[in-house]
C-alpha positions as CSV (number, residue, x, y, z in Angstrom):
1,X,-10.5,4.5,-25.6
2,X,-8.6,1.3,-24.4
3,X,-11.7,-0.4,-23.3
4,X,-13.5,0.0,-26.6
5,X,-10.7,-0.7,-28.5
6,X,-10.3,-3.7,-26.6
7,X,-13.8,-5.3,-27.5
8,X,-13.6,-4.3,-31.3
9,X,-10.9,-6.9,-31.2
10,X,-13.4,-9.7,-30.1
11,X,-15.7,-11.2,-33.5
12,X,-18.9,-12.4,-31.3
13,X,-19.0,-8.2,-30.7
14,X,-21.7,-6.5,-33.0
15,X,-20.2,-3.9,-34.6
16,X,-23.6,-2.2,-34.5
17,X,-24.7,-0.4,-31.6
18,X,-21.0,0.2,-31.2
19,X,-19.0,-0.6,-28.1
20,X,-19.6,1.7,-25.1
21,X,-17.3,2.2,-22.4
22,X,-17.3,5.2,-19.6
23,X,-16.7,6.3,-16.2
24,X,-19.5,5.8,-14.2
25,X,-18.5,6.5,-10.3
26,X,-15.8,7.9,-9.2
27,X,-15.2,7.1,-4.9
28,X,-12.4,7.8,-2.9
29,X,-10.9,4.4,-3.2
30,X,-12.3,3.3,-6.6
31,X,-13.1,4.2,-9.7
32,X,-16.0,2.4,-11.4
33,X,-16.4,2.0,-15.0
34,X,-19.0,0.4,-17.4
35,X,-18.3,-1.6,-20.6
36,X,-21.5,-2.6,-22.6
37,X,-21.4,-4.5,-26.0
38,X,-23.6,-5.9,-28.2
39,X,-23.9,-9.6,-28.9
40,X,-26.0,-12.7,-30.0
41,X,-27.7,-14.4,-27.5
42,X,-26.0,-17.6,-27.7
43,X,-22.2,-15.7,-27.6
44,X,-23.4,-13.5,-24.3
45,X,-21.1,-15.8,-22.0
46,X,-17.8,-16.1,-24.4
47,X,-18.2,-12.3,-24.8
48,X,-18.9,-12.0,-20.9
49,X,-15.9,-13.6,-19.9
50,X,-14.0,-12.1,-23.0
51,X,-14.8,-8.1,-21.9
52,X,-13.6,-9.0,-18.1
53,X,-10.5,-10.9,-19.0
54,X,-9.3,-9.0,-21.8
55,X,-9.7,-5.5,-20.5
56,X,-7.9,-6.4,-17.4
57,X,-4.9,-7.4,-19.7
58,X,-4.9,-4.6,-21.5
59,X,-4.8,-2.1,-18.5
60,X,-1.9,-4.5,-17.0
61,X,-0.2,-3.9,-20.7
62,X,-0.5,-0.3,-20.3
63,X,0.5,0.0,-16.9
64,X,-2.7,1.1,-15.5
65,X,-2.7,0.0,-11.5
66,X,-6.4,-1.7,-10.2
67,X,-6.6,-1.3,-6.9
68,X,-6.7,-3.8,-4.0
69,X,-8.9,-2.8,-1.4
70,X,-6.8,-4.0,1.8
71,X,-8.2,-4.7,5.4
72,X,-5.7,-4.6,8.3
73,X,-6.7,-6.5,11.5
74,X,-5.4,-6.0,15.0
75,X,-6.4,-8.1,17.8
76,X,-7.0,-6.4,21.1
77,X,-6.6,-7.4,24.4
78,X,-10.0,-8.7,25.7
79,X,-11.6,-9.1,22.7
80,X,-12.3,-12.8,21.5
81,X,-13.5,-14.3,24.9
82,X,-10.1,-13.3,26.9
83,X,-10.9,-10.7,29.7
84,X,-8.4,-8.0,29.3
85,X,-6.7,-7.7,32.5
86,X,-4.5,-4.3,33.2
């Protein structure tokens, strides 16, 4: 599992409850995942930021595609305070 693998590599991760990573929604334009470690208190942030910025490099170095939600916009005539005249 990439995502496991991926926080193994990180020394602040307890070793012991191990890693955990696994699908846990799957929508029409997203799939959500969860990634849970173990850590000290004090290392919560460095492993925080570690699991989120690491992961997304490795699924950019394994050519695995996150998706962008995109929102296209089209003004219409009389919308935004201009009367629409025909």
């Amino acid at each position: 599992n990439l995502m496991v693998d991926t926080m193994k590599r990180e020394p602040k991760i307890l070793p012991d409850p191990a890693p955990f990573a696994g699908l846990c929604e799957s929508k029409n334009e997203a799939m959500e995942f969860t990634a849970r470690a173990w850590c000290r208190n004090e290392d919560y942030w460095d492993v925080y930021f570690y699991i989120t910025q690491n992961i997304t490099k490795a699924f950019e170095e394994n050519n695995i595609e996150v998706p962008v939600v995109r929102i296209q916009t089209t003004e219409r005539p009389g919308q935004n305070g201009v009367p629409y005249r025909s």
